[in-house]
C-alpha positions in Angstrom: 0.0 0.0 0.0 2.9 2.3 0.6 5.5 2.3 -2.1 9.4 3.0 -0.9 10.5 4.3 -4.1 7.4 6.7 -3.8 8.0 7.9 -0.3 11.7 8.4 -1.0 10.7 11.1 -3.2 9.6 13.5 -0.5 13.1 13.7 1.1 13.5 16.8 -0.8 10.0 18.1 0.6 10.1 17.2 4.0 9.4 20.6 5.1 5.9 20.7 3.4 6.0 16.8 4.5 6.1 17.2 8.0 3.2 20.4 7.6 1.0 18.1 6.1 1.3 15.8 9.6 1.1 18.7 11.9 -1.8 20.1 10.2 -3.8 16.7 10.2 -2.4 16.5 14.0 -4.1 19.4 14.7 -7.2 19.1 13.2 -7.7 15.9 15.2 -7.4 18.2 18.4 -9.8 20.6 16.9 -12.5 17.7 16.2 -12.0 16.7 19.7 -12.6 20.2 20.7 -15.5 20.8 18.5 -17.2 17.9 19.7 -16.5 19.1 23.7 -18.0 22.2 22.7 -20.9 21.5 21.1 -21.8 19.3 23.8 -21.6 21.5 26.6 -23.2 24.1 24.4 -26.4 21.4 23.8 -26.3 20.1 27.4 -26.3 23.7 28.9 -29.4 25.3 26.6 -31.7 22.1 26.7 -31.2 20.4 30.6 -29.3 23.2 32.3 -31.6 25.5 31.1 -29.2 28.1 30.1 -29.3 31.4 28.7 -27.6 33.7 25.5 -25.2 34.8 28.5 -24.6 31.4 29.7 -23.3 30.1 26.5 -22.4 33.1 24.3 -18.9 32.4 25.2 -19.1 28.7 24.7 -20.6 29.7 20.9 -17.6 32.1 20.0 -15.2 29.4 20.9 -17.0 26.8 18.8 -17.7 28.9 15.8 -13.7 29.9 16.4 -12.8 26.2 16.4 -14.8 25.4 13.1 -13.1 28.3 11.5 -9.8 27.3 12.4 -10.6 23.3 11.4 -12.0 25.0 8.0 -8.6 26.8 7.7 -6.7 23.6 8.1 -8.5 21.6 6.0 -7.7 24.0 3.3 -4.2 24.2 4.3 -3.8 20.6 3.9 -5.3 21.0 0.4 -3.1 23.1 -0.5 -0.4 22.1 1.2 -0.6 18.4 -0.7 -1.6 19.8 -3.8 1.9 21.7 -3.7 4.0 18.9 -2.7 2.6 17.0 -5.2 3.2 19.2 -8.0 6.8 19.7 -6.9 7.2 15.8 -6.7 5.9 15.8 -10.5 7.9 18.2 -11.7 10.8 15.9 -10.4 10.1 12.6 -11.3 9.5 14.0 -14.9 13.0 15.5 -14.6 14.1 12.3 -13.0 12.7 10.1 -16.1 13.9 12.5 -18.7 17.2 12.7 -17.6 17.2 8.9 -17.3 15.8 8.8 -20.7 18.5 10.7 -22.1 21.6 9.3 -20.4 20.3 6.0 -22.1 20.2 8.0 -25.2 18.6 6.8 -28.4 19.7 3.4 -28.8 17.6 2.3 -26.0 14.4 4.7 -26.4 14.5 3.0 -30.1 14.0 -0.7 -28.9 10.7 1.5 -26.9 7.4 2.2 -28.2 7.6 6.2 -28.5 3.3 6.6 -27.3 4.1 4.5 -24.4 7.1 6.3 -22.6 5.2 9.4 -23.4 2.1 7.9 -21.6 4.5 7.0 -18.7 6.0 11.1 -18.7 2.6 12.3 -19.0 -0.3 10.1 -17.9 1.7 8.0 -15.6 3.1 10.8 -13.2 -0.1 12.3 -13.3 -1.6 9.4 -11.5 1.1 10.0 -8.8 -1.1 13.0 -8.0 -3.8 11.6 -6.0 -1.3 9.7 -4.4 0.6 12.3 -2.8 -2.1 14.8 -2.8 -4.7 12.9 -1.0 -3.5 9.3 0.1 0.2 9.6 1.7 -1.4 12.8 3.7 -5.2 11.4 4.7 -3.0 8.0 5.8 -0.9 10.0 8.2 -4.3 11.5 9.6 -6.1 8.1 9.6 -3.3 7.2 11.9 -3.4 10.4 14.8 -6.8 11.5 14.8 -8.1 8.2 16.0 -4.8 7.8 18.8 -6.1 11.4 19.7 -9.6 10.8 20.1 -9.1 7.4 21.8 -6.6 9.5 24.1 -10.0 10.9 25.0 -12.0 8.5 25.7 -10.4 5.5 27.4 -10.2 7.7 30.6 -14.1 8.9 30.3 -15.4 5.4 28.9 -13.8 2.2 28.8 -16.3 0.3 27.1 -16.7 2.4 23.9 -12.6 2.6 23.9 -13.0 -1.0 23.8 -15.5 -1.0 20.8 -13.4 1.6 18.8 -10.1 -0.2 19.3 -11.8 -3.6 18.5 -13.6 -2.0 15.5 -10.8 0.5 14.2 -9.1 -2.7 12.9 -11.5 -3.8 10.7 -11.1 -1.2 8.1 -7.8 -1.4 7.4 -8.1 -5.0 7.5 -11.0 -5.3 4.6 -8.8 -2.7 2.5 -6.2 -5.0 2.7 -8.3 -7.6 1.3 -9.8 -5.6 -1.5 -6.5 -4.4 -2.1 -4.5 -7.2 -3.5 -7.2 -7.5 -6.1 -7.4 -3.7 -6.6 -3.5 -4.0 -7.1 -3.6 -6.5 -9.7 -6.7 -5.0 -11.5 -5.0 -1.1 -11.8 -2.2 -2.4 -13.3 -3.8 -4.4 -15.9 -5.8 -1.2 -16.3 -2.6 0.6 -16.9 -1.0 -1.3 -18.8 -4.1 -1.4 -21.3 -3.9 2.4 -21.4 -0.3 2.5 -22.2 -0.7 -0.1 -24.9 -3.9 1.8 -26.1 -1.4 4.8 -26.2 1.4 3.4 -27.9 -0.9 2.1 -30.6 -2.6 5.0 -31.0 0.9 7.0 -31.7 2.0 3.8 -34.0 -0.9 4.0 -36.3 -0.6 8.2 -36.9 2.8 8.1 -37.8 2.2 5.4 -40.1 -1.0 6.4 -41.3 0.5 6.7 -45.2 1.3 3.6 -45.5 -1.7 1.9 -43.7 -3.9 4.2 -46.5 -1.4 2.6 -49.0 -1.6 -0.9 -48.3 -5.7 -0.4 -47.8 -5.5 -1.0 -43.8 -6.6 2.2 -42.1 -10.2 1.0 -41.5 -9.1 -2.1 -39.9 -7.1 0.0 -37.4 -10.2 1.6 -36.1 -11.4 -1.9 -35.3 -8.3 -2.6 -33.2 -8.7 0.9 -31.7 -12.2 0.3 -31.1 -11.2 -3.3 -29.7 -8.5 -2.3 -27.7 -10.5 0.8 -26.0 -13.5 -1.3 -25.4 -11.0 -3.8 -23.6 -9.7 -0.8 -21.8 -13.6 0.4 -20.7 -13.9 -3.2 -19.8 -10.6 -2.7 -17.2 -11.6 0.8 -15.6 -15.4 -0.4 -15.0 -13.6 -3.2 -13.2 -11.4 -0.7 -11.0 -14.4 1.4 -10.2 -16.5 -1.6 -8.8 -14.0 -2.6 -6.7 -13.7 0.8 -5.7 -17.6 1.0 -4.5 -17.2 -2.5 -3.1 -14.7 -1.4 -1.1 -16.8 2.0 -0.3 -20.2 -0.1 0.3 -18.1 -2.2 3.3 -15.8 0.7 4.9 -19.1 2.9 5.0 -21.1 0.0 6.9 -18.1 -0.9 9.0 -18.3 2.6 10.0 -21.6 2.6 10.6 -21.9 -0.4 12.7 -19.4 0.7 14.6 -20.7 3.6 15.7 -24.0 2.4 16.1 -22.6 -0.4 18.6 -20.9 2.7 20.2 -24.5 4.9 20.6 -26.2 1.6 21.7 -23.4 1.3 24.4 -23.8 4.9 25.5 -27.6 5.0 25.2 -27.8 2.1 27.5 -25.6 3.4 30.2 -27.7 7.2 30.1 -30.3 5.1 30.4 -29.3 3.4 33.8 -28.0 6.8 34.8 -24.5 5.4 34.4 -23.3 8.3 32.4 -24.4 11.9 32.3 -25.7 13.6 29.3 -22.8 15.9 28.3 -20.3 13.3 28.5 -22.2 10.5 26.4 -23.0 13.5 23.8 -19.4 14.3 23.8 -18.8 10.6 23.4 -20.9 9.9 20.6 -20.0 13.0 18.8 -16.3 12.3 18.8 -17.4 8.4 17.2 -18.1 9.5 13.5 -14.9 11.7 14.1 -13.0 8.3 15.2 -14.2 6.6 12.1 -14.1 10.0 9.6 -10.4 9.7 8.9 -10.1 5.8 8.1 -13.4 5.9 6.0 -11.4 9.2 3.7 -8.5 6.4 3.9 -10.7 3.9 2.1 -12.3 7.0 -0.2 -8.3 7.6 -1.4 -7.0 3.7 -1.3 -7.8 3.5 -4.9 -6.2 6.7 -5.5 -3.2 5.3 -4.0 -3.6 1.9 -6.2 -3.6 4.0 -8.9 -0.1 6.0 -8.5 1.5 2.2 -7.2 1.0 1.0 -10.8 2.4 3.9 -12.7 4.7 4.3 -10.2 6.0 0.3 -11.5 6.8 1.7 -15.1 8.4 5.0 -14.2 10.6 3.6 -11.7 11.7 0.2 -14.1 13.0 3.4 -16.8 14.6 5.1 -13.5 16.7 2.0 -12.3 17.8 0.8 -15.8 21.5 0.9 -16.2 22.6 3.8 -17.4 25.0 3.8 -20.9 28.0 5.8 -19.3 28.1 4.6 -15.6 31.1 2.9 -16.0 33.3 6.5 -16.8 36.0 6.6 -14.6 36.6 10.4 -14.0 36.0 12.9 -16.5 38.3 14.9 -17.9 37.7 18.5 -19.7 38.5 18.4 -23.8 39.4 22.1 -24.9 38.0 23.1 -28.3 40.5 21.7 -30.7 41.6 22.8 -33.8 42.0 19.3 -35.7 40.9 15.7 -34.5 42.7 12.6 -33.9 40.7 9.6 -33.6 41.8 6.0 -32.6 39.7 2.5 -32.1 41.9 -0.2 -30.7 40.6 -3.2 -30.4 36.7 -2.4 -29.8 34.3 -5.2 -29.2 30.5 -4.3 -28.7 27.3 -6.7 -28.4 23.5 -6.0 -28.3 21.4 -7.9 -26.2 23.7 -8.5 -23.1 25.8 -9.8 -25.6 24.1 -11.8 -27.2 24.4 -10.4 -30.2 27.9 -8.9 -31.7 27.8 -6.1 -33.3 32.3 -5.4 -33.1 34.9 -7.8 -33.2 38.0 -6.0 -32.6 38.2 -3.1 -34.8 40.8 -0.9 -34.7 41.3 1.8 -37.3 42.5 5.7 -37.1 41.3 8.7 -38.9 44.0 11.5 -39.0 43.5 15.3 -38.5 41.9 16.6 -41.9 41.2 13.1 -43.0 37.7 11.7 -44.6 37.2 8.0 -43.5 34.2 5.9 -44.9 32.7 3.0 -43.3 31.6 0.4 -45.9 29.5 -2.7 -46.0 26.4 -4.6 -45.7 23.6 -4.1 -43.5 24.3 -5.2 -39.9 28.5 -5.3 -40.8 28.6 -2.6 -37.7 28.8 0.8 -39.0 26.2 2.3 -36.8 27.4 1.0 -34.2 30.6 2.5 -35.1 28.7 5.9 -35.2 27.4 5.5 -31.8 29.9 4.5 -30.2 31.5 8.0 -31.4 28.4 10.1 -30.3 28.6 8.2 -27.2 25.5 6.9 -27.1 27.0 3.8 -25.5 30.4 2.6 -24.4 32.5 -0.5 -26.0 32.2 -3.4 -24.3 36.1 -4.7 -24.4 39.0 -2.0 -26.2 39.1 1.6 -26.0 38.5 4.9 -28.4 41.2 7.6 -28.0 40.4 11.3 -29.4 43.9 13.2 -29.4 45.3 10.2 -27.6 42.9 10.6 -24.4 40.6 7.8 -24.2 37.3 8.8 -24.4 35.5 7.3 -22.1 37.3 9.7 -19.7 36.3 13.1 -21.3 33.5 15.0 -20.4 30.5 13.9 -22.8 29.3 17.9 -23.3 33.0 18.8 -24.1 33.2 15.8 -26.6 29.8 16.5 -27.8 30.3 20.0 -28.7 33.0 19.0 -31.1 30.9 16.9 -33.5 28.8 17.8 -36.2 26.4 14.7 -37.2 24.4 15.0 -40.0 22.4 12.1 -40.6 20.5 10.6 -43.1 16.7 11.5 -41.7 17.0 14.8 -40.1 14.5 15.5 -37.0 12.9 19.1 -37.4 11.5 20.6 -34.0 8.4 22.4 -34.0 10.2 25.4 -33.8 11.0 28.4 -36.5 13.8 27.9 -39.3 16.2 29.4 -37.7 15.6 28.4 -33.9 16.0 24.4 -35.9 19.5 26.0 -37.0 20.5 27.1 -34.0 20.5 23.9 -32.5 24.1 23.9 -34.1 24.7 27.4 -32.1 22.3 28.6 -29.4 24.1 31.7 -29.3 24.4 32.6 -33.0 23.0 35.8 -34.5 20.7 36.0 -37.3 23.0 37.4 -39.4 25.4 34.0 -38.4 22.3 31.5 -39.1 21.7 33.3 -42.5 25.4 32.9 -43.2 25.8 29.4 -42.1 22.2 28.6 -44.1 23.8 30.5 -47.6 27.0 28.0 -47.1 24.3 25.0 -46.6 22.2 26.0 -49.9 19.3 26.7 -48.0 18.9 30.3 -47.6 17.1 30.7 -51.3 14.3 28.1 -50.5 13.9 29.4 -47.2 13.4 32.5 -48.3 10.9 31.4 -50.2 9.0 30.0 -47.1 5.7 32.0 -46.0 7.4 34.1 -43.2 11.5 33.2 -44.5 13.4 32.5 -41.4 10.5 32.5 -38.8 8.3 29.9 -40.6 7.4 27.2 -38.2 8.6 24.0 -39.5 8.4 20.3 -38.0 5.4 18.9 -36.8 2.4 20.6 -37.6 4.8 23.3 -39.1 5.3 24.0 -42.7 6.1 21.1 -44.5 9.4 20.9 -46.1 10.9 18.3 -48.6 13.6 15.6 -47.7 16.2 17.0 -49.2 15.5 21.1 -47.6 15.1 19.3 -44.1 19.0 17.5 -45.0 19.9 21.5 -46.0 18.7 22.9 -42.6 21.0 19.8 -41.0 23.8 20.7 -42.8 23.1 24.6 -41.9 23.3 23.4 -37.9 27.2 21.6 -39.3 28.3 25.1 -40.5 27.1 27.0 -37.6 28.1 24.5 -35.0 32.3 24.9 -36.6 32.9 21.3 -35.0 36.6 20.2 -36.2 34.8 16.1 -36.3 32.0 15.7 -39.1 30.3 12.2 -38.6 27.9 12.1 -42.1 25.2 9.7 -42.4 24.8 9.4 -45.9 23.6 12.8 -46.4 22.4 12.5 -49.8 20.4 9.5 -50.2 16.6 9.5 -51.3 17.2 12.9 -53.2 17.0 14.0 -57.0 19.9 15.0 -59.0 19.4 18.4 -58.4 19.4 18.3 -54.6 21.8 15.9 -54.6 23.6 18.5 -57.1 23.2 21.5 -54.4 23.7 19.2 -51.1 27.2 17.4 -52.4 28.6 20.7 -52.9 27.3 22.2 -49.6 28.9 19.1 -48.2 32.5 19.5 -49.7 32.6 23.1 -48.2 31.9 21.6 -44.9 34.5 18.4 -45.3 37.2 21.1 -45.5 39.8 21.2 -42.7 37.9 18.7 -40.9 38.1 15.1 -39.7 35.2 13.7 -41.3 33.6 10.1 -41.0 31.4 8.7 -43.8 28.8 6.2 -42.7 28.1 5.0 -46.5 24.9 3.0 -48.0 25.8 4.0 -51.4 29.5 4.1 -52.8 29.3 6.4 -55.4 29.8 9.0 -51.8 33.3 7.1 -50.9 35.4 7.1 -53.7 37.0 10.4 -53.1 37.7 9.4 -49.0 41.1 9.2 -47.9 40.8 6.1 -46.9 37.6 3.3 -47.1 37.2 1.1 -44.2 35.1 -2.4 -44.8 33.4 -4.0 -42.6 31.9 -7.7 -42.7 30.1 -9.2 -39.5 31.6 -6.6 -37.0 35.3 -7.1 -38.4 37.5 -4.9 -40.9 38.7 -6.9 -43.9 40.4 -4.4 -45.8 41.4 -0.8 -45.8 42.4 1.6 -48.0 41.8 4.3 -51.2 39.6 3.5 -53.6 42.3 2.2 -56.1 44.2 0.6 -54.0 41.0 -1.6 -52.3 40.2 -1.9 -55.9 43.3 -3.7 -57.1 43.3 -6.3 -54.6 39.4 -7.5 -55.8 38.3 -8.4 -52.1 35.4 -7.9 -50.6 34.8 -4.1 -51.6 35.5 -4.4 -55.2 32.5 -7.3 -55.2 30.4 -4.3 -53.5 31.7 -2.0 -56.1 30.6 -4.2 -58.8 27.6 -5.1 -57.2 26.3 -1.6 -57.5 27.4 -0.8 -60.9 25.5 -3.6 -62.1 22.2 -2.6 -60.1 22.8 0.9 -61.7 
């Protein structure tokens, strides 16, 4: 019922914490006042016969009392409310963070409507937890110590019933929750299907209309939300099962309680005042516990999100095993080593590397070659250092990477990859994600040197057009302008290209390889290449085959010795 991981998140807010206990402390002290009151009040007009005068003091004191319960009750409120949101607004923080230190290799193996159900629906639901079930559990806890405080010294035989009786509710709510439990997080785990379904079928609406399947998907989405109806129905009527016997616990209870104190006024074993006072404070005894069982589900609720945010928040971070960082000054040229660098997917299970070593010089262009799965993404990621190698080491400038800071590293490579990502954001806010500080006058320069500034120009409002989603559209091969655009602004001695120009007509292709050779100059550049006719001109062409380098070398040269890459080379002539 109370999650760890959960409460160790109000360490930080211990201060608004421990308010939330005093204030239910003290209203329990006020109820029992309230009750005192109000009974003397009643016992003095109607037996004691007295006056305005008699209890005009009594009256300001209770009205006083109710006011000051009023004002804690809203204190509370707001007092959870607060904490709440500030446990939100960390946990979010918390999973992005996490999120990003496992970068994009692992949020690719993740359905992308699913973590966003978890970052958005998922600490939601840890509202009503904090908010309403951490604080009214404290106060089902002291208000019913205070209030038996009070009576056990006035009447032992309702003390007895309340203890005996107090019990039982937490007791039932145990019961219903263990099937509560199980039901809210097959109700949650339908939504963040449902979600991540949802998000699958818009993106890929084209081809669904294509391949004559879109109508079909509002079957499954009709199938799955039905299934998901079918779940929350079954939360709620646990939820008024478990109402229905907390309220008629309660109410038993406290009818054993007036019976008890009815019969002893009867027999004159009790005066009125104090049995009045005594059944008053009963509903009070039983008020907190019943609120408990009102917010139970509530706290069922935030448990089962709380099981998917906190399985992303103890995953194994990419870059834990960095032993001290080092700072990387901006460098004029790059060095870049691999020495013997082994990686596997999977827990290795499945090799991606097998010992490559190779070393591209200051100024040089190296391109990776070979067939699908040989290892050169991997190669690139390993460089962007999205993940570590498993066995060898990569040295930039002759300091081993995995001891530099990853901002200082970062900040010295351009990457401009195949499918550029455009944010919903203006033209030139997407360009100065090479260069947050750059001027206008800078993006416009650095767009002019990309080829992009004439079609941009062209756009409805030029530089300030929105673009990305549910921007202004833009073509594949203006997006792969606006990327290079970020390369020329950024001024990053390491270029890592992605095969920049594939998927585009001659006459991008035409304006993009050119933009491309102004950015190659005076830089350490890395080709990842799906298409050959883009290596030819490289320094030097490194070939990969199952995770291993089989040859290396210029063009010519690899061409002479007919291996593996001259069978590629010939491959693609042939398909041309």
């Amino acid at each position: 019922m109370v999650d760890k991981r959960l409460m160790e998140q109000i360490k930080h807010h211990r201060q608004q914490f421990f308010l939330l206990v005093g204030l239910g402390f003290g209203g329990g002290v006020l109820a029992v006042l309230q009750a005192d009151f109000l009974a003397k009040i009643i016992n003095g007009v109607f037996l004691a016969r007295l006056d305005w005068a008699g209890v005009s003091s009594w009256m300001a004191i209770l009205f006083a009392i109710m006011i000051l319960r009023s004002v804690f009750v809203w204190l509370i409120e707001v007092t959870a409310h607060s904490m709440a949101a500030y446990i939100k607004k960390d946990i979010r923080q918390q999973i992005l963070a996490s999120l990003f230190t496992l970068g994009p290799i692992y949020i690719r193996r993740q359905q992308t409507g699913e973590l966003v159900n978890v970052l958005v629906e998922g600490v939601e639901n840890l509202e009503p937890y904090f908010a309403k079930f951490l604080p009214q559990l404290f106060t089902a806890v002291t208000v019913p110590l205070i209030v038996l405080t009070v009576v056990f010294p006035l009447d032992f035989t309702t003390a007895i019933i309340l203890l005996v009786t107090a019990p039982l509710i937490p007791i039932f709510m145990t019961f219903i929750g263990r099937t509560a439990e199980e039901v809210n997080k097959r109700q949650w785990e339908t939504l963040s299907r449902l979600s991540a379904h949802f998000l699958d079928v818009l993106q890929g609406l084209t081809v669904l209309k294509i391949f004559g399947r879109s109508i079909e998907q509002i079957q499954v989405i009709h199938r799955m939300s039905s299934e998901f109806r079918d779940k929350t129905l079954g939360v709620l009527k646990i939820a008024f099962l478990s109402a229905l016997v907390l309220e008629l616990v309660a109410t038993i209870s406290t009818a054993l309680v007036a019976v008890s104190i009815g019969l002893k006024l009867l027999y004159s074993q009790i005066d009125f005042h104090q049995a009045f006072f005594l059944l008053l404070l009963a509903p009070e005894f039983y008020l907190p516990l019943r609120q408990l069982g009102t917010h139970f589900h509530a706290g069922m609720a935030g448990s089962a999100a709380a099981e998917r945010i906190f399985a992303i928040l103890s995953l194994p971070k990419t870059r834990d095993n960095r032993s001290g960082e080092m700072s990387l000054p901006r460098q004029q040229q790059v060095n870049i080593t691999f020495e013997n660098v082994h990686y596997a997917y999977d827990d290795g299970e499945r090799p991606a590397l097998k010992g490559v070593s190779f070393t591209m010089r200051p100024g040089e262009t190296v391109a990776l070659v070979g067939g699908s799965g040989s290892g050169k993404s991997t190669i690139a990621s390993l460089l962007l250092a999205f993940m570590s190698p498993d066995k060898g080491n990569i040295f930039i400038n002759g300091i081993n990477l995995a001891h530099i800071k990853l901002e200082d590293w970062l900040s010295q490579v351009a990457f401009v990859p195949q499918s550029p990502h455009l944010f919903y954001n203006s033209v030139a806010d997407n360009i100065r994600l090479g260069r947050e500080s750059a001027t206008l006058a800078e993006v416009i320069e650095a767009a002019k040197n990309a080829g992009a500034h004439d079609f941009i120009m062209s756009l409805p409002d030029a530089y300030d057009t929105l673009v990305g989603e549910g921007g202004h559209g833009l073509s594949g091969g203006q997006g792969k302008r606006l990327a290079i655009a970020r390369a020329f602004l950024q001024d990053a001695p390491f270029l890592l290209l992605d095969e920049a120009t594939a998927g585009l007509d001659p006459q991008n292709e035409a304006v993009i390889d050119e933009a491309l050779h102004r950015l190659m100059q005076e830089r350490t550049v890395l080709i990842i290449a799906h298409r050959l006719t883009t290596v030819y001109k490289a320094n030097c062409i490194v070939v990969l085959h199952e995770g291993k380098i089989t040859e290396a070398g210029p063009h010519d040269e690899l061409m002479k010795t007919q291996g593996l890459y001259s069978q590629l080379v010939l491959a693609f002539r042939g398909e041309k």
